[in-house]
Structures are given as structure tokens and as C-alpha cells.
Steps between C-alpha positions, in 0.01 A plus 500: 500500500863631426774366690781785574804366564777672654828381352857654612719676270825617538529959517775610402730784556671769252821362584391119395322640213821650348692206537239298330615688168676167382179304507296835337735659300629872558235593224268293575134766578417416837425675823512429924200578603431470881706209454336320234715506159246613250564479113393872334338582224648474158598834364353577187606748240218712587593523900888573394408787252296658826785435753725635219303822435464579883874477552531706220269779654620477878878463490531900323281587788666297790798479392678759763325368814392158448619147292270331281503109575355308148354181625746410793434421807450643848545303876136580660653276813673143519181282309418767232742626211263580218583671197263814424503623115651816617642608810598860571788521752597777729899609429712353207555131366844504673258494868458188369794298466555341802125451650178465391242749450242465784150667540640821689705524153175523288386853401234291256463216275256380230391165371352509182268226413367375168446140594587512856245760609332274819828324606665874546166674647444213759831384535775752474369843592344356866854359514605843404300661789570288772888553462391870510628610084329815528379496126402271262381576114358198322428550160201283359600462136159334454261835629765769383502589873767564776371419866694707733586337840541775811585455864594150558355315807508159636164450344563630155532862357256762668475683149465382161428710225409355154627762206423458144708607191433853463642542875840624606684350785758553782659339759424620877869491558633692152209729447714671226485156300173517271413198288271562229278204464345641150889495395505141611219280367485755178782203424 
């Protein structure tokens, strides 16, 4: 017979998790999730060489209409500042410099995953959902697959749509941006 103990802990806000830098460091790679600090993933050279070679492809593309956030962070609400791979931004990085971007901000985003596959599927894109970003890409570096997250709800995303590498992709909200997945994981 298991015994399940309920034991306090403390949830903290965005605001005390940026002051908390001088016990973490400003570099140190961790995340508020629903209040819980959480440590990420280490980055490998594999994961930076795809977060490289998508920036590469979508800033040409978005570059008029949209800014390209590399692996910075996002305000879902006052417990959760995570920081997606790639964010996609509407307006220019100068929208930026005096507030944070928030969901309503958030034309799409991607996560790609090599080693973090399960922690981003069950963690971050219902996270994702529930603070209504209206699409997320994560990119399983395992599979050679992108799963395409539609039409956030409280519950999760009503659509998701599992492309392989011969696909091509585009956002919902930049139809003219078109991501060649054969281009991508040909590297």
C-alpha cells in the first residue's frame, strides 16, 4: 500500500523568478513553469545546428512582417515564462523593448526536441494551448517528423497533424511562409 503524501511547496511568480537570477545565474537553462522552476534540457550540438538552420530558412521569409525570437522567452501569464526554441513574433524586435512578448504576440513557435521529445509534447505544448498560442510546431529529431499543433483549447490543441520529411509547411497566420522539411532534415 503506497502512502501519498501531500507536502507544500512554495509557486512562484515571473516576477520572483527573475529576481532569483543571483542564486541561478543569468545563463543558467531553466524555465517557470506554472510556477515550478524547471531545469531544461541540455542543448546539444545536434539541437543547435536545427534551431540554427530554421532561423536561417524563416527570417528571409518573415523578415518584413514578423521577428524571429532564437530561444528566448515569452510571458504565457504571471507563473509561466518558458523559453520555446523559436518564437515568431508579430511586428519588429523594437515591439519589444519595453514589455514582454505575451501569447496574443505569438503568430507561432516551435520546440524542437532531440532528447526532450515527452517533456515538450506533455508539458509545453498543453501549456501552449491553454494560454491560447494558436500554433505550435515540434520537431521530433528522433522520428524525422514535425507534429503540427492547430486551434488551441483549454483541453489541448483540436488539430494535430504529424508531417514527415518529404512535406512542406506553413504557418496558418503567414501562409506565404513555406518551410521545406526535405530542405531541413536533408542536413
Amino acid at each position: 500500500m503506497m502512502n501519498t503524501l501531500s507536502i507544500p511547496k512554495h509557486s512562484f511568480t515571473v516576477e520572483e523568478f527573475h529576481n532569483m537570477t543571483a542564486v541561478f545565474g543569468e545563463d543558467a537553462k531553466v524555465e517557470l513553469i506554472a510556477g515550478d522552476i524547471l531545469d531544461m534540457a541540455p542543448i546539444g550540438n545536434r539541437h543547435l545546428m536545427y534551431v540554427d538552420h530554421l532561423t536561417d530558412l524563416l527570417v528571409p521569409q518573415v523578415r518584413s512582417v514578423a521577428t524571429v525570437r532564437v530561444q528566448g522567452s515569452i510571458r504565457l501569464h504571471d507563473r509561466s515564462e518558458p523559453q520555446p526554441d523559436l518564437v515568431i513574433l508579430r511586428g519588429r524586435p523594437k515591439d519589444y523593448a519595453n514589455r514582454y512578448a505575451i501569447p496574443s504576440d505569438v503568430l507561432f513557435l516551435i520546440e524542437v526536441a532531440d532528447s526532450s521529445f515527452q517533456y515538450d509534447k506533455q508539458i509545453k505544448v498543453p501549456l501552449y494551448a491553454r494560454h491560447g498560442i494558436m500554433e505550435t510546431w515540434l520537431f521530433d529529431l528522433q522520428r524525422t517528423v514535425v507534429e503540427v499543433y492547430r486551434h488551441p483549447q483549454a483541453s489541448g490543441y483540436a488539430t494535430l497533424q504529424t508531417l514527415d520529411s518529404q512535406a512542406q509547411l506553413s504557418p496558418l497566420a503567414l501562409p506565404e511562409v513555406v518551410l521545406s522539411l526535405a530542405d531541413l532534415f536533408s542536413n
